[in-house]
HTML snippet that shows the backbone in 3Dmol.js (N, CA, C, O; Angstrom):
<script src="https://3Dmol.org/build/3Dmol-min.js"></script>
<div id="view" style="width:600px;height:400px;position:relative"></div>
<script>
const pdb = `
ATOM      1  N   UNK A   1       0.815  -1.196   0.000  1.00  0.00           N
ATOM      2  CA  UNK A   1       0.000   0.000   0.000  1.00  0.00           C
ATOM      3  C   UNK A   1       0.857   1.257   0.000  1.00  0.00           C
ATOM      4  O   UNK A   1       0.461   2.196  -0.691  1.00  0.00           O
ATOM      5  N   UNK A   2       2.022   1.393   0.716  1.00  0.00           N
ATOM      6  CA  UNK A   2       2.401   2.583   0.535  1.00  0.00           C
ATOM      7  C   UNK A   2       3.602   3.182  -0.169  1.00  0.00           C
ATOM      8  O   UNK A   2       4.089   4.312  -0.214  1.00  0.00           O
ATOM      9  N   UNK A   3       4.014   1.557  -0.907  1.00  0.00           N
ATOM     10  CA  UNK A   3       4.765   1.762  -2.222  1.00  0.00           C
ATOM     11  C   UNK A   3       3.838   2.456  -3.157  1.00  0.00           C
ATOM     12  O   UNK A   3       4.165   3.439  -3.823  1.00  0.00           O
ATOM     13  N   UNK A   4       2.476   1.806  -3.176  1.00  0.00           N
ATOM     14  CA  UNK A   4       1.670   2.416  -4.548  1.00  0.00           C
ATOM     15  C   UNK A   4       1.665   3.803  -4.240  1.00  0.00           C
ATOM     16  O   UNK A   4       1.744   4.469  -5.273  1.00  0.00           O
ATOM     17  N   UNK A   5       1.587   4.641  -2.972  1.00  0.00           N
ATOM     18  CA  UNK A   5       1.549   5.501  -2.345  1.00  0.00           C
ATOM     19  C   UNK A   5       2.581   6.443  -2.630  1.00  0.00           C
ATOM     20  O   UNK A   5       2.427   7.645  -2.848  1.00  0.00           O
ATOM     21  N   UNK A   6       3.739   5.739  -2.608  1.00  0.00           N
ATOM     22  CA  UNK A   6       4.734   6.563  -2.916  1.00  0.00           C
ATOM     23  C   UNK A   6       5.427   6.505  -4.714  1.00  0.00           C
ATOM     24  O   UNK A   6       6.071   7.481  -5.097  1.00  0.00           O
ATOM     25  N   UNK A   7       5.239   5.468  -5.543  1.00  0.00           N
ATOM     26  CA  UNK A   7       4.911   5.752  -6.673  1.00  0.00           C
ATOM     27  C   UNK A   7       3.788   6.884  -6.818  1.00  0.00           C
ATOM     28  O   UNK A   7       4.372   7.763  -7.450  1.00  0.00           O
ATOM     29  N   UNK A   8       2.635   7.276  -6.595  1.00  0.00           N
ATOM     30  CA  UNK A   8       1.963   7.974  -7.337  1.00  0.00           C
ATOM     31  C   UNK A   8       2.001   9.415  -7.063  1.00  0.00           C
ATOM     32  O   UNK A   8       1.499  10.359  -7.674  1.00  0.00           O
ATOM     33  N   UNK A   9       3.047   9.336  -5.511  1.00  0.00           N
ATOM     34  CA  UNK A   9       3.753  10.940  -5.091  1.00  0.00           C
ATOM     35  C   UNK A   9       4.796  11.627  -6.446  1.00  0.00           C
ATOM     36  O   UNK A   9       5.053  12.706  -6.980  1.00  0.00           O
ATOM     37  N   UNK A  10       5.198   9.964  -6.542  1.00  0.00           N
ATOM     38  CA  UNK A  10       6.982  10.365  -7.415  1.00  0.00           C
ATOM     39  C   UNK A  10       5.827  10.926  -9.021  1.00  0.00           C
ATOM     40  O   UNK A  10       6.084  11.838  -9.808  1.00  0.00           O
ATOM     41  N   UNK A  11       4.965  10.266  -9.030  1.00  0.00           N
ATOM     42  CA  UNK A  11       4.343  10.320 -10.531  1.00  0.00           C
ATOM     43  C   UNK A  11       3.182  12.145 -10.474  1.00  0.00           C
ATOM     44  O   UNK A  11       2.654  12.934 -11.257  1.00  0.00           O
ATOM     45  N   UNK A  12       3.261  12.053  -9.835  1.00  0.00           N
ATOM     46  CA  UNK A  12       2.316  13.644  -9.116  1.00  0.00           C
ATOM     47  C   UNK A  12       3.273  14.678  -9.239  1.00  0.00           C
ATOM     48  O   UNK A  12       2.936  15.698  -9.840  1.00  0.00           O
ATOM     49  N   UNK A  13       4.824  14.546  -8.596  1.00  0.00           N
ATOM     50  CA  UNK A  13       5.465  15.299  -8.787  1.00  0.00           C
ATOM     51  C   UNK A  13       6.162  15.784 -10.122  1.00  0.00           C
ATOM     52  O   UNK A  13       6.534  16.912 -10.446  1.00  0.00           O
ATOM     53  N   UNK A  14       6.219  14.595 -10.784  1.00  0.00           N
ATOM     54  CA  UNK A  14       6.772  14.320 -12.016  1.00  0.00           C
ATOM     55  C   UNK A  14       6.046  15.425 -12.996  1.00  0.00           C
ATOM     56  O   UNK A  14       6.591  16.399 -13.514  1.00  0.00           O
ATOM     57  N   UNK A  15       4.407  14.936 -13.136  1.00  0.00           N
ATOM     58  CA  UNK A  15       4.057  15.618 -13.816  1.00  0.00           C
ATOM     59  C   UNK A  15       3.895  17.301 -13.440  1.00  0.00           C
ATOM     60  O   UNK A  15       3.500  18.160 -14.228  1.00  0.00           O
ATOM     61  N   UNK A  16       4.194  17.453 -12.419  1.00  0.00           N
ATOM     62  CA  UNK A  16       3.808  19.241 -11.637  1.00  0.00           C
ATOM     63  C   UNK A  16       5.270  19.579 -12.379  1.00  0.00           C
ATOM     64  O   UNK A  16       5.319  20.443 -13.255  1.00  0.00           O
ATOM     65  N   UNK A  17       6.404  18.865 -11.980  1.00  0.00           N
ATOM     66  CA  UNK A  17       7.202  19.317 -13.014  1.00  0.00           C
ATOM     67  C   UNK A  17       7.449  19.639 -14.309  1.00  0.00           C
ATOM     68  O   UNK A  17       8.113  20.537 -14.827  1.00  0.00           O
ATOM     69  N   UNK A  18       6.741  18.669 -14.777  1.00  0.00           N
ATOM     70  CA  UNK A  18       6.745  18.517 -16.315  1.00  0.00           C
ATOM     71  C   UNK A  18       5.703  19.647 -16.853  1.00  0.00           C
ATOM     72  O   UNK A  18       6.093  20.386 -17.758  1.00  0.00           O
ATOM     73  N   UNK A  19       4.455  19.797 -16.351  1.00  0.00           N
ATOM     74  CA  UNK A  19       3.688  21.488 -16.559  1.00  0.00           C
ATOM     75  C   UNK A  19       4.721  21.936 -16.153  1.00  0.00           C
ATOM     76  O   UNK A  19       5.491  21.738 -17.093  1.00  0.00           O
ATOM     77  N   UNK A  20       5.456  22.582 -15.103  1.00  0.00           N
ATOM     78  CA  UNK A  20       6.104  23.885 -14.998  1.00  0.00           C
ATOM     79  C   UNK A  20       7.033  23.968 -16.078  1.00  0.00           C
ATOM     80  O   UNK A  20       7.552  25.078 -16.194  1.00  0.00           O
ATOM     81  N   UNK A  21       7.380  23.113 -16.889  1.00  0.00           N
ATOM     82  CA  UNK A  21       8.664  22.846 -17.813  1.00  0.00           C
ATOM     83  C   UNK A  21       8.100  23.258 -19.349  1.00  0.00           C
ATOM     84  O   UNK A  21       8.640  23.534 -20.421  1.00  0.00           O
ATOM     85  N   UNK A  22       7.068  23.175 -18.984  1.00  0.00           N
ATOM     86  CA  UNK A  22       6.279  23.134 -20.370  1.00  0.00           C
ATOM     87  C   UNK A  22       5.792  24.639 -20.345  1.00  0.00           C
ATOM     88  O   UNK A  22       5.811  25.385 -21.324  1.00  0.00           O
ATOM     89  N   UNK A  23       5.396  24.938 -19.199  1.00  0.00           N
ATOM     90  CA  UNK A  23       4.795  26.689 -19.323  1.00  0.00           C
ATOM     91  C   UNK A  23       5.675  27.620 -19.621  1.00  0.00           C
ATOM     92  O   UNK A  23       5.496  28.605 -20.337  1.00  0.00           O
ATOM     93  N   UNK A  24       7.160  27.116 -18.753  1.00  0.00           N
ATOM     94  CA  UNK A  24       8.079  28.153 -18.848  1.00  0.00           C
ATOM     95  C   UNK A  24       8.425  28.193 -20.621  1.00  0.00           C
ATOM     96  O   UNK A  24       8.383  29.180 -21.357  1.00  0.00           O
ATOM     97  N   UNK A  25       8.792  26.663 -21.003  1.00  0.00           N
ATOM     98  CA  UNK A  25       9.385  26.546 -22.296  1.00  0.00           C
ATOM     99  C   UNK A  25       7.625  27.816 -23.406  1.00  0.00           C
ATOM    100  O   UNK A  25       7.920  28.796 -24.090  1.00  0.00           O
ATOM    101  N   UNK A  26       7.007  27.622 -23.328  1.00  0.00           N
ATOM    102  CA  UNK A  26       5.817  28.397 -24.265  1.00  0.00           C
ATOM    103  C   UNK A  26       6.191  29.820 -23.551  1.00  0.00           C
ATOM    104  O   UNK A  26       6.908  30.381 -24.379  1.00  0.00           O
ATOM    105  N   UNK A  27       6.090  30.446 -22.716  1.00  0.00           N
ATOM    106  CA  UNK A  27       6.549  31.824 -22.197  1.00  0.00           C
ATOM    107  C   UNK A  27       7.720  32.048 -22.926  1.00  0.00           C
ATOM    108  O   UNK A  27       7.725  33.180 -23.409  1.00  0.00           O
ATOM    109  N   UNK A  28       8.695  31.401 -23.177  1.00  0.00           N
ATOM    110  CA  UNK A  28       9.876  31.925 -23.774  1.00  0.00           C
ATOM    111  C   UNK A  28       9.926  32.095 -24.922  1.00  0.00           C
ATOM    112  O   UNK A  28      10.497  33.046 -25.457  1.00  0.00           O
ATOM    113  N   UNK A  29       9.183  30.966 -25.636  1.00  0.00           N
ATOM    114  CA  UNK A  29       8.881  30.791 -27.217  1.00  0.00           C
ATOM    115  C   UNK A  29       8.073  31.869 -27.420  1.00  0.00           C
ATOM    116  O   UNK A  29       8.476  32.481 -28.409  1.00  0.00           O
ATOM    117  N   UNK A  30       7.270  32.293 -27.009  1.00  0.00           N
ATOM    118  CA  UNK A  30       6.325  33.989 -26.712  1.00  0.00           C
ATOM    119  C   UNK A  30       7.140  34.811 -26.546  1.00  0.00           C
ATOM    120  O   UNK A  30       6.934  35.743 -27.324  1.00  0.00           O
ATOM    121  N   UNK A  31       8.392  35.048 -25.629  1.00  0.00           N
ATOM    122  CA  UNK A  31       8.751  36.199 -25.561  1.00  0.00           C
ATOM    123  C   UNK A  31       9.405  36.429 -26.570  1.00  0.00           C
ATOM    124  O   UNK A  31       9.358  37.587 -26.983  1.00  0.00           O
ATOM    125  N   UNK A  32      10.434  35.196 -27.501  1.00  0.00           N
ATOM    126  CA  UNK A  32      11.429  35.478 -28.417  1.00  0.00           C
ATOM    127  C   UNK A  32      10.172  36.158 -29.759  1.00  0.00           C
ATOM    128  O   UNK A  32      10.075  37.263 -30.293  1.00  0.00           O
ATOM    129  N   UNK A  33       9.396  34.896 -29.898  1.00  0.00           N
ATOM    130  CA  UNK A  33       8.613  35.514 -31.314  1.00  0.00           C
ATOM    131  C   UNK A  33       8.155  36.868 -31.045  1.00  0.00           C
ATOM    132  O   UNK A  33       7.660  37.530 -31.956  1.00  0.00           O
ATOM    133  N   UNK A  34       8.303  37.425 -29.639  1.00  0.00           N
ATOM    134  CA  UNK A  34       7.930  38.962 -30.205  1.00  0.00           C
ATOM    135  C   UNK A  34       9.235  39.791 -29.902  1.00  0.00           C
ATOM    136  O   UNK A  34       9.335  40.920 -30.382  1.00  0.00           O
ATOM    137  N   UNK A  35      10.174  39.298 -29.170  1.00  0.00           N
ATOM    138  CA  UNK A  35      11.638  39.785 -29.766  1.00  0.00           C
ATOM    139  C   UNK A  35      11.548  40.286 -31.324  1.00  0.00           C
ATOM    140  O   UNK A  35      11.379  41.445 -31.703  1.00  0.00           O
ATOM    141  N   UNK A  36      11.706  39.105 -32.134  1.00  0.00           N
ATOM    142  CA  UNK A  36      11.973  38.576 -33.201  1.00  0.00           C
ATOM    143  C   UNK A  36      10.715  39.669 -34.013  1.00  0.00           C
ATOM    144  O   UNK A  36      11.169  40.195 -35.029  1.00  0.00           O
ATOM    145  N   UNK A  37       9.547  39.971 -33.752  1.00  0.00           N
ATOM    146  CA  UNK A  37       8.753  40.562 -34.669  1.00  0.00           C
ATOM    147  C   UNK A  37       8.656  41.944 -34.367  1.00  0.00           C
ATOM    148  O   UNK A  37       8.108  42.717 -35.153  1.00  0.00           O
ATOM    149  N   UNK A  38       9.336  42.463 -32.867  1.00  0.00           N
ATOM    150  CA  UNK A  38       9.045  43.759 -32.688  1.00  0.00           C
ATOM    151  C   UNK A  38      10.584  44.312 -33.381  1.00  0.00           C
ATOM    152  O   UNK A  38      10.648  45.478 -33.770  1.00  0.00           O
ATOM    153  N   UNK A  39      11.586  43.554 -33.481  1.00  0.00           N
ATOM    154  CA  UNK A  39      12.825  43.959 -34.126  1.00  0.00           C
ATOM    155  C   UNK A  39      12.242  44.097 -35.661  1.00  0.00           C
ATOM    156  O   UNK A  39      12.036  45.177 -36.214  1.00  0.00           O
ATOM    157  N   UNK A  40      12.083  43.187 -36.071  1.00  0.00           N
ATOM    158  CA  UNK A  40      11.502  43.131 -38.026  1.00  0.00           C
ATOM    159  C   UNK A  40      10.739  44.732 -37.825  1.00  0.00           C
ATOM    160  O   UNK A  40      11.234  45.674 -38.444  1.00  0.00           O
ATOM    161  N   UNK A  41       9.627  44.944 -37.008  1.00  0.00           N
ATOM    162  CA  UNK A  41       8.831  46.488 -36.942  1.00  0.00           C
ATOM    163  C   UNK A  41      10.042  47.442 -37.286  1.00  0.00           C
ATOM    164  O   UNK A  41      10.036  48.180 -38.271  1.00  0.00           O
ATOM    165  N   UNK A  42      11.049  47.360 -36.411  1.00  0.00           N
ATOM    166  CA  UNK A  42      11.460  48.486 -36.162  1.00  0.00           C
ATOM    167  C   UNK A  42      12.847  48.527 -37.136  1.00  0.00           C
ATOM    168  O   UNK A  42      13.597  49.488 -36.964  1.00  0.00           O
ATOM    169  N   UNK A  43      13.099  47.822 -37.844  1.00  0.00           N
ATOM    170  CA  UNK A  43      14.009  47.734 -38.899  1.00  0.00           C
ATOM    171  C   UNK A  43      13.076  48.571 -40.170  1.00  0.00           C
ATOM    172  O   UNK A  43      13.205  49.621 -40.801  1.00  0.00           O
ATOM    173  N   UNK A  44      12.435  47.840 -40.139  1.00  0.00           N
ATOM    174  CA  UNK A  44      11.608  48.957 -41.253  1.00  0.00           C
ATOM    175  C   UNK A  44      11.074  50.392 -41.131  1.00  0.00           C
ATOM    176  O   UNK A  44      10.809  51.049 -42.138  1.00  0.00           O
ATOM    177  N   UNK A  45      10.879  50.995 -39.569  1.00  0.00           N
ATOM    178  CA  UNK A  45      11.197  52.391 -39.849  1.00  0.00           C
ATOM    179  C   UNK A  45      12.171  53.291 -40.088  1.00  0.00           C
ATOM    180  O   UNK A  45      13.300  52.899 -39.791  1.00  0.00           O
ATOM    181  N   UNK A  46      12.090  54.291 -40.498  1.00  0.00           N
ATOM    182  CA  UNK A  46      12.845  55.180 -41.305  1.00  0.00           C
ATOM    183  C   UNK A  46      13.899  56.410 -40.068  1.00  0.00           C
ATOM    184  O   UNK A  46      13.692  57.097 -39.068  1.00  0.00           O
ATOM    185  N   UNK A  47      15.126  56.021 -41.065  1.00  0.00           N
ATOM    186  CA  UNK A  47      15.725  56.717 -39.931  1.00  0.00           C
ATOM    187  C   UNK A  47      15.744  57.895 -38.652  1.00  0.00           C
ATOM    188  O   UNK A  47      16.335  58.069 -37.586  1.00  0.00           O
ATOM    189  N   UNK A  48      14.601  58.641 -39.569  1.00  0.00           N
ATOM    190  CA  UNK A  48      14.513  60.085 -38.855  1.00  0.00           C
ATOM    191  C   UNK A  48      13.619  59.842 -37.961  1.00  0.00           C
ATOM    192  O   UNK A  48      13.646  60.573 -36.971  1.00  0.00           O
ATOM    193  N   UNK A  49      12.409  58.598 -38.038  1.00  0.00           N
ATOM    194  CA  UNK A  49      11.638  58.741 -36.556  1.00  0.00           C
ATOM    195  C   UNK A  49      12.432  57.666 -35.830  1.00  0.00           C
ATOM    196  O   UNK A  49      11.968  57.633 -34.690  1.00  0.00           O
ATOM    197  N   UNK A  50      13.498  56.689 -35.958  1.00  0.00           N
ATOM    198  CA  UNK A  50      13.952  56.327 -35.224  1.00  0.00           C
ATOM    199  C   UNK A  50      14.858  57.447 -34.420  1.00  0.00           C
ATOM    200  O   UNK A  50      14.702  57.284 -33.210  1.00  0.00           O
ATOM    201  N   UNK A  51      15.551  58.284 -34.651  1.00  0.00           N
ATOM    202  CA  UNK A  51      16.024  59.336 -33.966  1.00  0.00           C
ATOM    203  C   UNK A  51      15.117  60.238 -33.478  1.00  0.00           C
ATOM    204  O   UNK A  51      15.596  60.937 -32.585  1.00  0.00           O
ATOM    205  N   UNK A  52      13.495  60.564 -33.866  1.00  0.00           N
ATOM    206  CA  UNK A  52      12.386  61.322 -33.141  1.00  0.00           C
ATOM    207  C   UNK A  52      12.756  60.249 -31.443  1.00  0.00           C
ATOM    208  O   UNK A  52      12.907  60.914 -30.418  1.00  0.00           O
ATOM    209  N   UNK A  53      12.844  58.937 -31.355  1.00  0.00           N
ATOM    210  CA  UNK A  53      12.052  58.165 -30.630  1.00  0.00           C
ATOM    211  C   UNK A  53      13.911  58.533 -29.484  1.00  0.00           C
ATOM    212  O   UNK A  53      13.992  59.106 -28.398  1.00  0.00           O
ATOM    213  N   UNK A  54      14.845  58.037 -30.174  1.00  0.00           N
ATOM    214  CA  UNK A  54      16.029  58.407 -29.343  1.00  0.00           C
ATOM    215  C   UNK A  54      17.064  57.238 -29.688  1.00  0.00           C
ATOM    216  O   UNK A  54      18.037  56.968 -28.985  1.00  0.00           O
ATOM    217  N   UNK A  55      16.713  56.583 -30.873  1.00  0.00           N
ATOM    218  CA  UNK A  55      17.295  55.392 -30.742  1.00  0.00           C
ATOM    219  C   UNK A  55      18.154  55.389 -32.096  1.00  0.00           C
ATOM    220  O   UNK A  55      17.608  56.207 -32.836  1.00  0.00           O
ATOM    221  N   UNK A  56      18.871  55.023 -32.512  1.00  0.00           N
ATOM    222  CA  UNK A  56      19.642  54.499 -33.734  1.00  0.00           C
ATOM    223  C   UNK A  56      19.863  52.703 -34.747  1.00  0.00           C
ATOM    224  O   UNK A  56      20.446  51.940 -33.977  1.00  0.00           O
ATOM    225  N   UNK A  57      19.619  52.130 -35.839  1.00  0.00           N
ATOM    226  CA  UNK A  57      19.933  50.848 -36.398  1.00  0.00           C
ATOM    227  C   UNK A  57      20.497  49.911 -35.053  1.00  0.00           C
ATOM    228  O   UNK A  57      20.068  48.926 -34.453  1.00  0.00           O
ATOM    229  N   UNK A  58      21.718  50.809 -34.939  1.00  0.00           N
ATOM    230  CA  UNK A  58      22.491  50.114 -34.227  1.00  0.00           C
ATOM    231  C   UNK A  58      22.557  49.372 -32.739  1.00  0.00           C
ATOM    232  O   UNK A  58      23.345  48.512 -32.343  1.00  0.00           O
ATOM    233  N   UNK A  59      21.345  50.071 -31.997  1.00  0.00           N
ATOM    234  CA  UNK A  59      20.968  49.714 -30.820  1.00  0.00           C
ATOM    235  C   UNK A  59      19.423  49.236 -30.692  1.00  0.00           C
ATOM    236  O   UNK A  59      18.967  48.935 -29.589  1.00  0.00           O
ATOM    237  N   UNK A  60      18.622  49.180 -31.899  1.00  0.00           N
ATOM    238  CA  UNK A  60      17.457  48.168 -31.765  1.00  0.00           C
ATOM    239  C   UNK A  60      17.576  47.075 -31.325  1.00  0.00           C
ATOM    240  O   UNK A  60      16.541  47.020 -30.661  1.00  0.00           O
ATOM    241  N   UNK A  61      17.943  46.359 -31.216  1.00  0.00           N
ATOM    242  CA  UNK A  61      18.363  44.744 -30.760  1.00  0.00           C
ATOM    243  C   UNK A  61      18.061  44.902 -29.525  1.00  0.00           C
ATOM    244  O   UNK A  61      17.033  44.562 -28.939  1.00  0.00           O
ATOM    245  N   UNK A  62      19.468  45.705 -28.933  1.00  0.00           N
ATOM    246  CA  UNK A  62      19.360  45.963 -27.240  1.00  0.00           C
ATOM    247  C   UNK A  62      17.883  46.615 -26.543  1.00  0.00           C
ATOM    248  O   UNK A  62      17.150  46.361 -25.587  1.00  0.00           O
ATOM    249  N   UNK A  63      17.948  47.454 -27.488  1.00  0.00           N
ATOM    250  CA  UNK A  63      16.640  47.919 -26.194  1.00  0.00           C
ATOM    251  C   UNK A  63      14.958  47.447 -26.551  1.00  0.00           C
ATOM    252  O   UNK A  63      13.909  47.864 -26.060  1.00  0.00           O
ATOM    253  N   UNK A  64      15.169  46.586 -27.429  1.00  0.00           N
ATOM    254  CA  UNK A  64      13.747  45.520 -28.015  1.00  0.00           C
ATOM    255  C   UNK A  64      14.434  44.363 -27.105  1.00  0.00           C
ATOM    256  O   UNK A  64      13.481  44.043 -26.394  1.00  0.00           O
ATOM    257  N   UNK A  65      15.425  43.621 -26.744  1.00  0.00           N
ATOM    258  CA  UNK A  65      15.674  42.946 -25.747  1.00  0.00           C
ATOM    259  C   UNK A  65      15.354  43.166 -24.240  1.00  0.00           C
ATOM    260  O   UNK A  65      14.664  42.395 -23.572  1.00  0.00           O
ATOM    261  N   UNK A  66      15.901  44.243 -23.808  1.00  0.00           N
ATOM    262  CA  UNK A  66      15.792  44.957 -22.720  1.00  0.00           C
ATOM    263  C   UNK A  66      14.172  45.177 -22.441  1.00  0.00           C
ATOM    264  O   UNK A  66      13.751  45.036 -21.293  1.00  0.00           O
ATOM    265  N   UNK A  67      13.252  45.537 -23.556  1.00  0.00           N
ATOM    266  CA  UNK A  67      12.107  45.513 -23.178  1.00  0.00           C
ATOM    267  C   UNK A  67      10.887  44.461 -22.608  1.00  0.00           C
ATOM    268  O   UNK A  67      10.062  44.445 -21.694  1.00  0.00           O
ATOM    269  N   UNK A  68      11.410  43.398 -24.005  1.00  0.00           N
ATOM    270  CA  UNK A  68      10.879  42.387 -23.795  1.00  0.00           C
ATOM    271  C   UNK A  68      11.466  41.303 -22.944  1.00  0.00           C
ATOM    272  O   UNK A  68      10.926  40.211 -22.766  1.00  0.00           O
ATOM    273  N   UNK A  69      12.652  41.694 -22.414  1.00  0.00           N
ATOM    274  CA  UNK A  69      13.020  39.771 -21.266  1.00  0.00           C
ATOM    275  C   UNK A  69      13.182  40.770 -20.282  1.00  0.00           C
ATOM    276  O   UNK A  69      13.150  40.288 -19.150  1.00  0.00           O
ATOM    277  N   UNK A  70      13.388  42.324 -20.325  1.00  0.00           N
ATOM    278  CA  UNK A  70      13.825  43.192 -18.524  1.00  0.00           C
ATOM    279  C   UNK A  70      14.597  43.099 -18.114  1.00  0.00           C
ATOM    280  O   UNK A  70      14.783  42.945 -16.907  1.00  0.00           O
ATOM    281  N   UNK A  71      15.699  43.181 -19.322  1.00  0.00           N
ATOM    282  CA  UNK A  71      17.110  42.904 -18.582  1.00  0.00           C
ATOM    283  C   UNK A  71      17.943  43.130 -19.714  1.00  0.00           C
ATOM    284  O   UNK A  71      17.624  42.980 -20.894  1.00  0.00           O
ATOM    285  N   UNK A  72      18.833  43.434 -19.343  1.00  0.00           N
ATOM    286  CA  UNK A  72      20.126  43.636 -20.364  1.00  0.00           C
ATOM    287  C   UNK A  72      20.818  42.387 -21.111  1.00  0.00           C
ATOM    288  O   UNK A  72      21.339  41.454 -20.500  1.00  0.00           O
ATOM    289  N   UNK A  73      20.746  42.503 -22.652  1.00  0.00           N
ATOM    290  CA  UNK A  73      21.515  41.311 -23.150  1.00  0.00           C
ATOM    291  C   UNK A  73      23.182  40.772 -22.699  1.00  0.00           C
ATOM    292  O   UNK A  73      24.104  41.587 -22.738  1.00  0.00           O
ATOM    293  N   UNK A  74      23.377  39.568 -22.350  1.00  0.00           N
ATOM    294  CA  UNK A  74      24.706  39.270 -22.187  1.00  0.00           C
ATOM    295  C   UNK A  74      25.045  38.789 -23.501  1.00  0.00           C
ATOM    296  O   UNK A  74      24.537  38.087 -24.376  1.00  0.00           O
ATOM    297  N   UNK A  75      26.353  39.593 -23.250  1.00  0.00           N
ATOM    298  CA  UNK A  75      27.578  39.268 -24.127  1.00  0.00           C
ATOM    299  C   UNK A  75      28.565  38.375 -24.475  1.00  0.00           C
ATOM    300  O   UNK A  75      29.689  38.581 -24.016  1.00  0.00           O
ATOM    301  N   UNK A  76      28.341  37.211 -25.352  1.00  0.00           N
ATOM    302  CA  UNK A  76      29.152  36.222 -25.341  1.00  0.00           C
ATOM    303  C   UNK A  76      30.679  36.286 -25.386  1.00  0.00           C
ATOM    304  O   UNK A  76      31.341  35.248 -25.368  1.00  0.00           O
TER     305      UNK A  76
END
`;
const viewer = $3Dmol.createViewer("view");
viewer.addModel(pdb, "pdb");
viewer.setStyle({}, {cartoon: {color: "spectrum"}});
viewer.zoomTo();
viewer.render();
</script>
């Protein structure tokens, strides 16, 4: 009785893990695809309202990163 007991703890936990593994992994896949689509936006505006806004080509990446994960990109 309390083998089955403790199999169906190990199998309870298993799966609470396996959702948390799975939510985090879709949250991330969400945050990149809008990485990834708010960068494409902003490649296609035109230089002069990217400088209205304060920003330059060269630093879209970073601060479309910075927005979307809240944190500063590391540097390999």
């Amino acid at each position: 009785m309390t083998i089955i007991t403790i199999k169906r703890a190990n199998v309870l936990y298993f799966l609470e893990v396996f959702r948390t593994l799975v939510i985090r992994a879709i949250a991330d896949f969400n945050k990149s695809r809008s990485y990834y689509k708010t960068v494409q936006e902003m490649y296609k505006l035109p230089p002069s309202l990217l400088k209205d806004v304060g920003l330059s080509r060269s630093n879209i990446r970073s601060k479309v990163y910075e927005n979307t994960h809240g944190g500063r990109q590391e540097q390999p």
